[in-house]
C-alpha positions as CSV (number, residue, x, y, z in Angstrom):
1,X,-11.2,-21.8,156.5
2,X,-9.6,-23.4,153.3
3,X,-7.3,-20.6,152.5
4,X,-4.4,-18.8,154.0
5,X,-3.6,-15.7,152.9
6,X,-1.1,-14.8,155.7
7,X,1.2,-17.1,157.8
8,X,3.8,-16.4,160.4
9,X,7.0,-18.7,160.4
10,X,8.5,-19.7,163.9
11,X,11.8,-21.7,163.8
12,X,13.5,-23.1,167.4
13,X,16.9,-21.2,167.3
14,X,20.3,-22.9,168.0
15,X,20.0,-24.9,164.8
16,X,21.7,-25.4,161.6
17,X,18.8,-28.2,160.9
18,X,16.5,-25.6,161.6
19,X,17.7,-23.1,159.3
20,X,17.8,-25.6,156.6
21,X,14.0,-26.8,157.3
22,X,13.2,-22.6,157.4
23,X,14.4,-22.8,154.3
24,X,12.5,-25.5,152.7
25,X,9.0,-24.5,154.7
26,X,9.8,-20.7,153.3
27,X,10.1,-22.1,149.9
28,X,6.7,-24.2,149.8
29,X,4.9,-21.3,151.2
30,X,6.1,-18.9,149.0
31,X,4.8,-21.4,145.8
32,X,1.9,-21.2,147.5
33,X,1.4,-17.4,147.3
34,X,1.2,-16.7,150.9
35,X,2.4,-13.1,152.7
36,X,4.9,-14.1,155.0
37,X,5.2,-12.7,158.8
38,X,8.3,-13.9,160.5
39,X,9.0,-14.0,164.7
40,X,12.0,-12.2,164.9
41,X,14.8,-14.5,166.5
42,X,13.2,-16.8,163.2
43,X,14.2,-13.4,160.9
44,X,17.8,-12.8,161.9
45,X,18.6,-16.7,161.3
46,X,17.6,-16.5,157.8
47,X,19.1,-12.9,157.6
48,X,15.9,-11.6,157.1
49,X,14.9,-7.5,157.8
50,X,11.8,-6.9,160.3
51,X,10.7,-9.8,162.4
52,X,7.9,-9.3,164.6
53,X,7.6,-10.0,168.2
54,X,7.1,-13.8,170.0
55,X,4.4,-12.3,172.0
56,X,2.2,-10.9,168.7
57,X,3.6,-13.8,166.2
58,X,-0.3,-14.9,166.1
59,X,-1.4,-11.3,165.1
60,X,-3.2,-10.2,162.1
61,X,-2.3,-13.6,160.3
62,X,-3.8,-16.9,159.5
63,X,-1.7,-19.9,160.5
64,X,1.2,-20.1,162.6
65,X,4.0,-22.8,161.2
66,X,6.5,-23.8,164.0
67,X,10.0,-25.5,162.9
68,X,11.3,-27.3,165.9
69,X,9.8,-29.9,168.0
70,X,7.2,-30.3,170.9
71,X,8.9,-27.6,173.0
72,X,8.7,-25.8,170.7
73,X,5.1,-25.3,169.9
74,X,4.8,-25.3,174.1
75,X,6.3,-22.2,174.2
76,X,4.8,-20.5,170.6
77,X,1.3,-22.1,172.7
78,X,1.3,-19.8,175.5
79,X,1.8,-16.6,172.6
80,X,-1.0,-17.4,170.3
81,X,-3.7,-19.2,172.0
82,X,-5.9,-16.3,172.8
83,X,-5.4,-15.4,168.8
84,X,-7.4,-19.0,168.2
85,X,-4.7,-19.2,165.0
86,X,-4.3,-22.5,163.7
87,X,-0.5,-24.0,164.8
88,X,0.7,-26.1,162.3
89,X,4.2,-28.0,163.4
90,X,7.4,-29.3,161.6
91,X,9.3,-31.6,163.5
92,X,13.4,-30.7,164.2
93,X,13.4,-32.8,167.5
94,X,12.7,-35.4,169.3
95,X,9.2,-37.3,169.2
96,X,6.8,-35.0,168.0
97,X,3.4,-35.8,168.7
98,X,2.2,-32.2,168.4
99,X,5.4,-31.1,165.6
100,X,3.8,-34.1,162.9
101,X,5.5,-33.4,160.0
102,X,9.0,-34.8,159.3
103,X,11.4,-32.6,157.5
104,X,11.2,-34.9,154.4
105,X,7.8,-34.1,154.2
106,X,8.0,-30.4,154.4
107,X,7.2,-29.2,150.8
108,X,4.5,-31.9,150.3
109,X,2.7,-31.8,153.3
110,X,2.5,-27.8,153.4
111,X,1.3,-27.7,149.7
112,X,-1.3,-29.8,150.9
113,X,-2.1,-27.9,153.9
114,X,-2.5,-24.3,151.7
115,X,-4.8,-26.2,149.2
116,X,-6.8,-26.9,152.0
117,X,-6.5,-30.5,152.6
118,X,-5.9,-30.4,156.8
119,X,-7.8,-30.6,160.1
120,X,-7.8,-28.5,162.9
121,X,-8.0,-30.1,166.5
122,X,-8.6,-28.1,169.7
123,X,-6.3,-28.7,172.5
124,X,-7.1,-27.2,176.0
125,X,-4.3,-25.8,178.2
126,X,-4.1,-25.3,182.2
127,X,-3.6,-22.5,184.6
128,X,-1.9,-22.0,187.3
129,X,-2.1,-20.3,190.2
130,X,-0.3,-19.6,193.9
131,X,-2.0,-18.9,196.9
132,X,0.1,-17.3,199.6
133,X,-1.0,-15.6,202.6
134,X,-4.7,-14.4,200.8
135,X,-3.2,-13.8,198.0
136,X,-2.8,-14.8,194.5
137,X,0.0,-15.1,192.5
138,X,-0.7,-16.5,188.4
139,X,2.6,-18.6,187.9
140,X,1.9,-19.8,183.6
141,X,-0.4,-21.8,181.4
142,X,0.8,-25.0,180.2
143,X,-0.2,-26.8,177.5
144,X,1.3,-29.9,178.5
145,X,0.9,-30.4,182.2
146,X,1.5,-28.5,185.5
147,X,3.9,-30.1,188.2
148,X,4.3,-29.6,191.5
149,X,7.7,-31.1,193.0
150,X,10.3,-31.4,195.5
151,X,12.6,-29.6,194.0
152,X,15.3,-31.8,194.3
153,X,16.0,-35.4,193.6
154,X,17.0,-36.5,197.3
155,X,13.9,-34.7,198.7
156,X,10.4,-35.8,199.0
157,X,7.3,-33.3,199.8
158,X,4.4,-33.4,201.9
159,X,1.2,-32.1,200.0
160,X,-2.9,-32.3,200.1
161,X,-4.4,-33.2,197.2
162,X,-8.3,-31.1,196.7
163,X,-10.1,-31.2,193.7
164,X,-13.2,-28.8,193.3
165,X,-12.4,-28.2,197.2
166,X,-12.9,-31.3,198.5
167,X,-10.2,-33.3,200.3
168,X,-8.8,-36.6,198.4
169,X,-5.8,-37.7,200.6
170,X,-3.1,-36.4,201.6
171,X,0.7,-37.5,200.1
172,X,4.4,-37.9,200.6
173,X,6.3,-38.8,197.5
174,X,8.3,-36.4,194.9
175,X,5.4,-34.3,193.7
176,X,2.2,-34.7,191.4
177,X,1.4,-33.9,187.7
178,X,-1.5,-32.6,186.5
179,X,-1.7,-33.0,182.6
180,X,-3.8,-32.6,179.6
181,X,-5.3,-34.9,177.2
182,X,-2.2,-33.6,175.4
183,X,0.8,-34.1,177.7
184,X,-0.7,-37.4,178.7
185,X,2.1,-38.7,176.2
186,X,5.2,-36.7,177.8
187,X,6.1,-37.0,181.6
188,X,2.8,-38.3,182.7
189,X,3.6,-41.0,180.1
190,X,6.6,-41.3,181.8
191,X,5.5,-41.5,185.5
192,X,2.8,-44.4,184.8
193,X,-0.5,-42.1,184.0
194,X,-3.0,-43.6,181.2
195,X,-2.4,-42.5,177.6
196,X,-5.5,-40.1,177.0
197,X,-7.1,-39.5,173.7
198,X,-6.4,-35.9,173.0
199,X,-10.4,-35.0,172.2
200,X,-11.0,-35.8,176.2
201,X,-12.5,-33.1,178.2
202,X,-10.7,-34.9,181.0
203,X,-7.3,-34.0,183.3
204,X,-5.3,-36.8,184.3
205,X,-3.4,-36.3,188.1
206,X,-0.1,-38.5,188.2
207,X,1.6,-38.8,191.7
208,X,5.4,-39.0,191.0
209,X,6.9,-42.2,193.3
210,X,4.8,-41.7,196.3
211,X,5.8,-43.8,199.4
212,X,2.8,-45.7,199.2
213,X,2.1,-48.8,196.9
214,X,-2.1,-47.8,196.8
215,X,-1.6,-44.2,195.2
216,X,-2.8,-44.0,191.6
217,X,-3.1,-42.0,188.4
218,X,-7.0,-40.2,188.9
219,X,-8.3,-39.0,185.7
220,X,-11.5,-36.1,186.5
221,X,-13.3,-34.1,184.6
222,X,-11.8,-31.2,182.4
223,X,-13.6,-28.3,184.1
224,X,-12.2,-29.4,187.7
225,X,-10.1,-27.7,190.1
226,X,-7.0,-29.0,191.4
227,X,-5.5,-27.7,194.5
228,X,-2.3,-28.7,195.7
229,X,-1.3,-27.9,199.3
230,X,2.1,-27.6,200.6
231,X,3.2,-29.0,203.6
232,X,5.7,-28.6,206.0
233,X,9.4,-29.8,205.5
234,X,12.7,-29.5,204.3
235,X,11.8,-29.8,200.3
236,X,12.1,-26.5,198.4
237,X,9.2,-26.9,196.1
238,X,8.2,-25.5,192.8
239,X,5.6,-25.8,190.6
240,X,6.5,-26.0,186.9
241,X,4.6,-25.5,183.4
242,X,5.4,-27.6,180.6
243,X,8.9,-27.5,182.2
244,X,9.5,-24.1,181.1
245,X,8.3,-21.5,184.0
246,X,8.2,-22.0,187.6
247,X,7.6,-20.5,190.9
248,X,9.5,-21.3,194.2
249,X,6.7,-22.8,196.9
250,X,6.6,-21.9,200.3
251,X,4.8,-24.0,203.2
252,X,1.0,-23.7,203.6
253,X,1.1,-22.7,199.7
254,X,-1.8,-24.0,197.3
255,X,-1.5,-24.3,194.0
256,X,-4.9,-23.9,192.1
257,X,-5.2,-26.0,188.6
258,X,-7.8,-25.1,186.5
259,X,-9.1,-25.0,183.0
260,X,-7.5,-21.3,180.8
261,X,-10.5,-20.0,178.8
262,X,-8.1,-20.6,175.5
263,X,-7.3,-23.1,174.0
264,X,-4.2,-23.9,171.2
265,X,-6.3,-24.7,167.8
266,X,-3.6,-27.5,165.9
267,X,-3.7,-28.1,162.2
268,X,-2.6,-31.4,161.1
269,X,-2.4,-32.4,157.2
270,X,-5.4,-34.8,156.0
271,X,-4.5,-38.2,157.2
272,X,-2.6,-37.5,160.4
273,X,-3.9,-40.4,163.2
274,X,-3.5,-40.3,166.8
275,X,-3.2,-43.9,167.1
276,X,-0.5,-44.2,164.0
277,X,1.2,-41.5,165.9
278,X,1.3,-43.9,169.1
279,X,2.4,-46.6,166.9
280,X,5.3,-45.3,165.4
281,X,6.8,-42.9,168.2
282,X,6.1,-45.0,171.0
283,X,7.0,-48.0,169.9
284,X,3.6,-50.1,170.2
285,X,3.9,-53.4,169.5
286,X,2.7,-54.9,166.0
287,X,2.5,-58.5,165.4
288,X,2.7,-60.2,162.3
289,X,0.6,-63.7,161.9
290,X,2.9,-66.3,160.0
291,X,1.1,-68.2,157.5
């Protein structure tokens, strides 16, 4: 696809920035010729008339533009990726390793988008699901990672780590993250797990401060399994996706991990680099030889 005929505008709410950005991204699309499809919260903050639904945003249209940051196409994620739409981000926040473009860039980088000068990357998300008693309980996908934790800062939690049903160790510490290529940047980053180029069919399993000094990050094979296993204690665990839906865990609980059969299709201008994005929002060294 080089053309877009019909795009749906997605703005994180709360923000005069955002409105401002709205603005700017509405403009540019509009000199572009585009029919415009707007998710409703998006609508009333630019006092617009008939906004659609978050849950059908990535209906009947061609791209999906998101003004906010990384939490913010997390969430749009879980809406559109059975659509296999094309996301394209505009960075109101913090980092943004998935929300590339910077507000200055707005009107240039989405004229070149519409003329057809962009890529479109796959991205893989995870499921999750609760096993209590026989039965099954889906808790969310995440695009990001899935956690399983304590559930409080002065508690630690007893768990058994299986992947593809067989037994890897068993584990006391705060919890365990199970990320994508993708959140391998966010709090797996964070916790000490390997930075993962985002093309890797690969999941990355981060134990968070276990009391052990021999437990580290595993990186397996995308189309593995992960259970988790709850153990007995006086933690009140949860497990959480991309830090934005979670589920209360019981003992004797497992938490299944496993590939969702969508995946979130992101469309980056021409000339967006994973490795300058490493560069300049985490702060990679760069030396400069004296002569």
């Amino acid at each position: 696809m080089t053309k877009f005929e019909r795009v749906a505008v997605v703005g994180r709410s709360g923000s005069p920035h955002v409105v401002d950005s709205l603005k700017v991204v509405l403009s540019a699309l509009l000199s572009a010729g585009v029919e415009l499809v707007f998710e409703a919260r998006t609508a009333e903050m630019l006092s617009l008339p008939d906004g659609v639904p978050r849950a059908s945003v990535g209906e009947g249209v061609d791209l999906v533009v998101v003004v906010g940051g990384d939490g913010s196409i997390l969430g749009v994620a879980r809406d559109v990726a059975h659509t296999r739409v094309p996301v394209l981000g505009i960075n109101r926040g913090g980092l943004g390793f998935l929300a590339d473009i910077a507000p200055d860039q707005i009107a240039e980088k989405i004229a070149r988008v519409m003329a057809g000068a962009f890529t479109v990357e796959d991205r893989f998300l995870l499921e999750s699901h609760v096993h209590r008693n026989g039965e099954g309980v889906e808790v969310g996908v995440a695009l990001n990672d899935v956690v399983v934790h304590a559930g409080s800062m002065s508690r630690m939690m007893d768990f058994q780590l299986f992947i593809d049903d067989e037994f890897v160790y068993e584990q006391r510490s705060d919890g365990l993250i199970v990320s994508t290529p993708t959140g391998s940047t966010a709090y797996a980053l964070s916790a000490g797990g390997p930075i993962l180029h985002p093309r890797l069919d690969a999941v990355e399993i981060v134990p968070m401060f276990p009391h052990t000094l021999t437990s580290r990050p595993l990186v397996v094979y995308g189309d593995s399994t992960i259970g988790v296993r709850v153990g007995e204690g006086p933690a009140t665990p949860k497990v959480t996706c991309d830090s934005q839906v979670d589920l209360s865990l019981e003992p004797n609980d497992e938490v299944r991990i496993f590939k969702h059969p969508n995946a979130l299709r992101l469309a980056f201008p021409h000339g967006h680099s994973f490795y300058e994005s490493c560069r300049s929002k985490l702060d990679w060294a760069t030396r400069l030889r004296s002569r």
